[in-house]
PyMOL CGO cylinders between C-alpha atoms (Angstrom):
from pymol import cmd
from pymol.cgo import CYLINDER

trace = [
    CYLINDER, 0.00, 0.00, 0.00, 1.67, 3.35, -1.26, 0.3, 1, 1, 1, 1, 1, 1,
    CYLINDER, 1.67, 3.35, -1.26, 1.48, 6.60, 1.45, 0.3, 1, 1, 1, 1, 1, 1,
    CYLINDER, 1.48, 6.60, 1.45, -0.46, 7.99, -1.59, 0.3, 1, 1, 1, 1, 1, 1,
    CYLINDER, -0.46, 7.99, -1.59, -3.24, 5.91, -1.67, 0.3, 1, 1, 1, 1, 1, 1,
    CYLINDER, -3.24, 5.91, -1.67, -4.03, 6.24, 2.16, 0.3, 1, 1, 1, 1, 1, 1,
    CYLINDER, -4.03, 6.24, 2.16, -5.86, 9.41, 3.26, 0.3, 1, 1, 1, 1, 1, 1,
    CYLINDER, -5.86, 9.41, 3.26, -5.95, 10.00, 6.73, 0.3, 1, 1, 1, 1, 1, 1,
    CYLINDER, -5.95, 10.00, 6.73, -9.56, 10.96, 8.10, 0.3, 1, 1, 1, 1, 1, 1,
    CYLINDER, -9.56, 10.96, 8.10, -10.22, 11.92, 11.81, 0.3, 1, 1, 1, 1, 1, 1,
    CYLINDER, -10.22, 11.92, 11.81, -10.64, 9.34, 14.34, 0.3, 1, 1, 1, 1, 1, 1,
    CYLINDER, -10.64, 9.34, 14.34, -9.22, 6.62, 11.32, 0.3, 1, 1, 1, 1, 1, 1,
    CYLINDER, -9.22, 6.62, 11.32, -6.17, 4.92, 10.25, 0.3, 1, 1, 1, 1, 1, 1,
    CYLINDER, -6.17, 4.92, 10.25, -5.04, 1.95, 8.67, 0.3, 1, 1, 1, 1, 1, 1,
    CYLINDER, -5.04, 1.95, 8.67, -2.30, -1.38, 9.94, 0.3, 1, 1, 1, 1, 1, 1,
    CYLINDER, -2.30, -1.38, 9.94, -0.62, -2.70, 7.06, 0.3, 1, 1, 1, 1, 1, 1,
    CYLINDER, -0.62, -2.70, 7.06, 1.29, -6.49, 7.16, 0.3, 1, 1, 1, 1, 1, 1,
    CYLINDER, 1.29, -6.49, 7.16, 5.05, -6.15, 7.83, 0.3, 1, 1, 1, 1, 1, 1,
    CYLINDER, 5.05, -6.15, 7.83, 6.56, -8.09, 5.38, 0.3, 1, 1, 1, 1, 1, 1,
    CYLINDER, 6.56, -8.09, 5.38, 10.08, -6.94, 6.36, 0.3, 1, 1, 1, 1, 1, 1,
    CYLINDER, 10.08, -6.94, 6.36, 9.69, -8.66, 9.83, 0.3, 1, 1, 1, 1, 1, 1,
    CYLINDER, 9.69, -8.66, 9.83, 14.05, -8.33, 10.68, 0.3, 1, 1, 1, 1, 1, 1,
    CYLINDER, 14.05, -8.33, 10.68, 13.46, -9.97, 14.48, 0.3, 1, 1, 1, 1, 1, 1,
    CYLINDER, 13.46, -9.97, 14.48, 10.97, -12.44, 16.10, 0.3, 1, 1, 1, 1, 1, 1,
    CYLINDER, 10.97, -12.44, 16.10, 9.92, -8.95, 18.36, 0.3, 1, 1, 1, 1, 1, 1,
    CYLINDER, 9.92, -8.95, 18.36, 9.06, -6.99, 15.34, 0.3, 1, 1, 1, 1, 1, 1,
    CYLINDER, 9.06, -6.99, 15.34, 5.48, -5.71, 15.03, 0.3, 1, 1, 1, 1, 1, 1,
    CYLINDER, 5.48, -5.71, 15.03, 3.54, -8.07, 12.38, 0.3, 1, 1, 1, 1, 1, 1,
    CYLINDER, 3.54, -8.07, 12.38, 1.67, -5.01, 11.40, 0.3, 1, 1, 1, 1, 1, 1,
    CYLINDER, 1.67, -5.01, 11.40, 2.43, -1.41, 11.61, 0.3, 1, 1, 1, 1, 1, 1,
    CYLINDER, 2.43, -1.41, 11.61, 0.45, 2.03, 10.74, 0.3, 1, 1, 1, 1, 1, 1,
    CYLINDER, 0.45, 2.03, 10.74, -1.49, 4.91, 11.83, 0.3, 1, 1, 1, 1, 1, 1,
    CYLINDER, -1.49, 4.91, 11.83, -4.12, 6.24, 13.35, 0.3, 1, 1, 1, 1, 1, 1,
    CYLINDER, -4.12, 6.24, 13.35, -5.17, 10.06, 13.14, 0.3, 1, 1, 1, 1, 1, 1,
    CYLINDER, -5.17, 10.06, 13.14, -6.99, 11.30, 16.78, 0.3, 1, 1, 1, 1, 1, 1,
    CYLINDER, -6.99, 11.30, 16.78, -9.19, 14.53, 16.83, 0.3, 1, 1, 1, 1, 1, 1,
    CYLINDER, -9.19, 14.53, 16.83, -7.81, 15.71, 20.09, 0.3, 1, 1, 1, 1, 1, 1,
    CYLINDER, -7.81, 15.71, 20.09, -9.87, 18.97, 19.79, 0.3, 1, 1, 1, 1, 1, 1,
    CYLINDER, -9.87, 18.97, 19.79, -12.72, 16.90, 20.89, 0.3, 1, 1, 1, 1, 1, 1,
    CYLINDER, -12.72, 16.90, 20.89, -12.47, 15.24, 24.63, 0.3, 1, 1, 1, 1, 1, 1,
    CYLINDER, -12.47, 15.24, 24.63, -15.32, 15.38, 25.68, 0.3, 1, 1, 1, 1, 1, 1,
    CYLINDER, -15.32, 15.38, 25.68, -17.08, 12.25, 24.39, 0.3, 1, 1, 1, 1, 1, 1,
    CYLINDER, -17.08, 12.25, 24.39, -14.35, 9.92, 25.56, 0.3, 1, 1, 1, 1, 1, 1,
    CYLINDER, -14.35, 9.92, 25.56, -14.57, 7.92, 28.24, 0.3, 1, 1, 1, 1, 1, 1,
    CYLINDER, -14.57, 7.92, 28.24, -11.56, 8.05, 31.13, 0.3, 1, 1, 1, 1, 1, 1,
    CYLINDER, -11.56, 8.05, 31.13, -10.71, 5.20, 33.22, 0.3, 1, 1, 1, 1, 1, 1,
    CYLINDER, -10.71, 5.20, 33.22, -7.94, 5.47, 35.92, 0.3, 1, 1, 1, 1, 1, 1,
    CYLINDER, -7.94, 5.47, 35.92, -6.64, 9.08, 33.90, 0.3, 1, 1, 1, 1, 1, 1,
    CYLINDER, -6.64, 9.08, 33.90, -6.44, 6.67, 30.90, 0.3, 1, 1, 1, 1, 1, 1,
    CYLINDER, -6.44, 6.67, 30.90, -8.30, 7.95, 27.91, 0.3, 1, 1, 1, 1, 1, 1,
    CYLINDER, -8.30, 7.95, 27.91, -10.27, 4.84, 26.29, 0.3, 1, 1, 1, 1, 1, 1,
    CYLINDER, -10.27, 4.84, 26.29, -11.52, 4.43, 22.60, 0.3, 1, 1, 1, 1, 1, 1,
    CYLINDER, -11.52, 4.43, 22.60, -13.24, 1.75, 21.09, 0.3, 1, 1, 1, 1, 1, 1,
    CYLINDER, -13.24, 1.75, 21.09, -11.68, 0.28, 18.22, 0.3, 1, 1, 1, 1, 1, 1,
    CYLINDER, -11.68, 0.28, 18.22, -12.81, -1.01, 15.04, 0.3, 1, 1, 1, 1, 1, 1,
    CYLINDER, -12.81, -1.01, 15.04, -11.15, -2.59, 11.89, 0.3, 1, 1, 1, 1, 1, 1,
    CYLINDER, -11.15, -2.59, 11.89, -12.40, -3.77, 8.50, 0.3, 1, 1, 1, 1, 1, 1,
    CYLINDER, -12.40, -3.77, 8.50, -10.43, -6.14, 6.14, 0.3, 1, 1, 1, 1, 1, 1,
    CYLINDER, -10.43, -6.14, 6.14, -9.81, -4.04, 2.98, 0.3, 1, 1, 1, 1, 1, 1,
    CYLINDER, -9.81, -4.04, 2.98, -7.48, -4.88, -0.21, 0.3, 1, 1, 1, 1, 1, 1,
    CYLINDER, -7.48, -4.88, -0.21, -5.94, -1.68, -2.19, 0.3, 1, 1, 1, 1, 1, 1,
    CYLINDER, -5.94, -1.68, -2.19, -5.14, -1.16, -5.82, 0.3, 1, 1, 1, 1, 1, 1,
    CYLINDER, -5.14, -1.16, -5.82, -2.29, -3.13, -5.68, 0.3, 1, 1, 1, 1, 1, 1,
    CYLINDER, -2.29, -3.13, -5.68, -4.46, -6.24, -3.84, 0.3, 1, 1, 1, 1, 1, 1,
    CYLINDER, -4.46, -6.24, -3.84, -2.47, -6.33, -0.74, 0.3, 1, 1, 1, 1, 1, 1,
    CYLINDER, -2.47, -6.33, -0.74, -4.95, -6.76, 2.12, 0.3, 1, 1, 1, 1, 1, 1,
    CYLINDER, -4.95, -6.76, 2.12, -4.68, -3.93, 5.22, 0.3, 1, 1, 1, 1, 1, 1,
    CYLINDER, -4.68, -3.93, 5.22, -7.00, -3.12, 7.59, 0.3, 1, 1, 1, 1, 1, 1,
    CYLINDER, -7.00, -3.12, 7.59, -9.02, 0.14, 7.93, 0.3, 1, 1, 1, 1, 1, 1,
    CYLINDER, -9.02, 0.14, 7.93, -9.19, 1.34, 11.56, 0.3, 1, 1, 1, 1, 1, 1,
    CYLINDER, -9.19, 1.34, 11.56, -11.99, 3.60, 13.43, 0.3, 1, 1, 1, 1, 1, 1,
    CYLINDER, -11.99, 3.60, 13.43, -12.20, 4.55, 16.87, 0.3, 1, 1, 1, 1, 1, 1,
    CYLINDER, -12.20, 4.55, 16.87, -15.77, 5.12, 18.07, 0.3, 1, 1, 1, 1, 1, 1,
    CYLINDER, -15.77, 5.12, 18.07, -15.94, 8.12, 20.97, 0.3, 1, 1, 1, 1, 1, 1,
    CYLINDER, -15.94, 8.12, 20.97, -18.87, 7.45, 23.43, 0.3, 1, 1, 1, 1, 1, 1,
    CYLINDER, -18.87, 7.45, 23.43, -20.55, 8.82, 26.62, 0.3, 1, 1, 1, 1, 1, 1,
    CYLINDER, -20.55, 8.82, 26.62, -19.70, 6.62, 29.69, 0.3, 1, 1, 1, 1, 1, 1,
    CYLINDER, -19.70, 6.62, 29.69, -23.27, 4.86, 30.16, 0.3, 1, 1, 1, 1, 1, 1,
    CYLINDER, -23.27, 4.86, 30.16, -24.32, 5.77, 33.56, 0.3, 1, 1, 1, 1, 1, 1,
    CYLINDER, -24.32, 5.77, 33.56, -23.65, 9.94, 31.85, 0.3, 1, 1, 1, 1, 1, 1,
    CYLINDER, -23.65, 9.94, 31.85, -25.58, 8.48, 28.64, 0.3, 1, 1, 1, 1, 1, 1,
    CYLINDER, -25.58, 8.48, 28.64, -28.66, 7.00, 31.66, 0.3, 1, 1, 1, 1, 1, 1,
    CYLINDER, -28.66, 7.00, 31.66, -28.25, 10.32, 33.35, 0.3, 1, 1, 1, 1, 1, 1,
    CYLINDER, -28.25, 10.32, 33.35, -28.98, 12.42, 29.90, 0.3, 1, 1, 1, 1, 1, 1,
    CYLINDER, -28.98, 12.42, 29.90, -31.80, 10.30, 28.70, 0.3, 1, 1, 1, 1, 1, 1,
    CYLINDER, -31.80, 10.30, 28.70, -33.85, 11.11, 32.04, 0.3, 1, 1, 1, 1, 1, 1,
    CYLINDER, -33.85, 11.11, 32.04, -33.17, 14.26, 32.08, 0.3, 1, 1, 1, 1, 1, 1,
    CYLINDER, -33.17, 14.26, 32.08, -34.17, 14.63, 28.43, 0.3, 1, 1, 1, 1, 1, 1,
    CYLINDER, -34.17, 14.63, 28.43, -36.97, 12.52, 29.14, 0.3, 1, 1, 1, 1, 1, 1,
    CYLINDER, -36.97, 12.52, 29.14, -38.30, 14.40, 32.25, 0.3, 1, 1, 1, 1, 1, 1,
    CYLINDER, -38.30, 14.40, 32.25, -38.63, 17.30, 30.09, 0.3, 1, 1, 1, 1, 1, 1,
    CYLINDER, -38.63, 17.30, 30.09, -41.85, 17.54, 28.47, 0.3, 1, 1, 1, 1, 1, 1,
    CYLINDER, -41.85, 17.54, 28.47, -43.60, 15.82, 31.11, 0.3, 1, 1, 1, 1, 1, 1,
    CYLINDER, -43.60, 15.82, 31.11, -45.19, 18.50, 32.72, 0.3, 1, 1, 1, 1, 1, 1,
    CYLINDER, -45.19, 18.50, 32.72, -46.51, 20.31, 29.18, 0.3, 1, 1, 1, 1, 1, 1,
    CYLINDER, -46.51, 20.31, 29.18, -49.43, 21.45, 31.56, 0.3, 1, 1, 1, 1, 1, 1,
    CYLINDER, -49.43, 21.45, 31.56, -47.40, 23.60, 34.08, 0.3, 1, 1, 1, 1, 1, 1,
    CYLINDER, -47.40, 23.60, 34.08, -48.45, 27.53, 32.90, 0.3, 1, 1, 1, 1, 1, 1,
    CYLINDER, -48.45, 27.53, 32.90, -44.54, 28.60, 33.21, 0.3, 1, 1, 1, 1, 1, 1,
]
cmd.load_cgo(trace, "trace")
């Protein structure tokens, strides 16, 4: 896979087989992965750790050498995605009161 014919996109990134494996301890795949930084506040923090999800589809480029494409998925820590829907839902409730 040439540098050319990878764009990065935010939150995406690709691994690519090594084929030039020099040492048992080399990485079997290697690549990138492009972080929006500017956006924190949908991530998740576990012990000061920030924690993504990660997802990866099996794709072949021009050349047919097989990579895979790489997303990380942001989301609200459940019990602050619980705590939004009943407040969300709690609104509207009361269409009745005159203020």
């Amino acid at each position: 896979m040439s540098e050319k014919e990878f764009k990065e996109y935010p939150d995406g990134g690709s691994l690519k087989a090594n084929t030039t494996k020099k040492l048992e301890s080399s990485p079997d795949y290697w690549g990138s992965i492009a972080i929006d930084l500017s956006n924190t506040t949908a991530v998740q923090v576990v012990d000061g750790l920030s924690v993504f999800k990660i997802s990866g589809w099996k794709k072949r480029n021009s050349a047919g050498q097989t990579y895979l494409s790489l997303a990380i998925n942001r989301w609200v820590p459940e019990h602050d995605a619980i705590a939004e829907r009943k407040l969300s839902s709690s609104f509207g409730q009361d269409d009745n009161v005159p203020f």
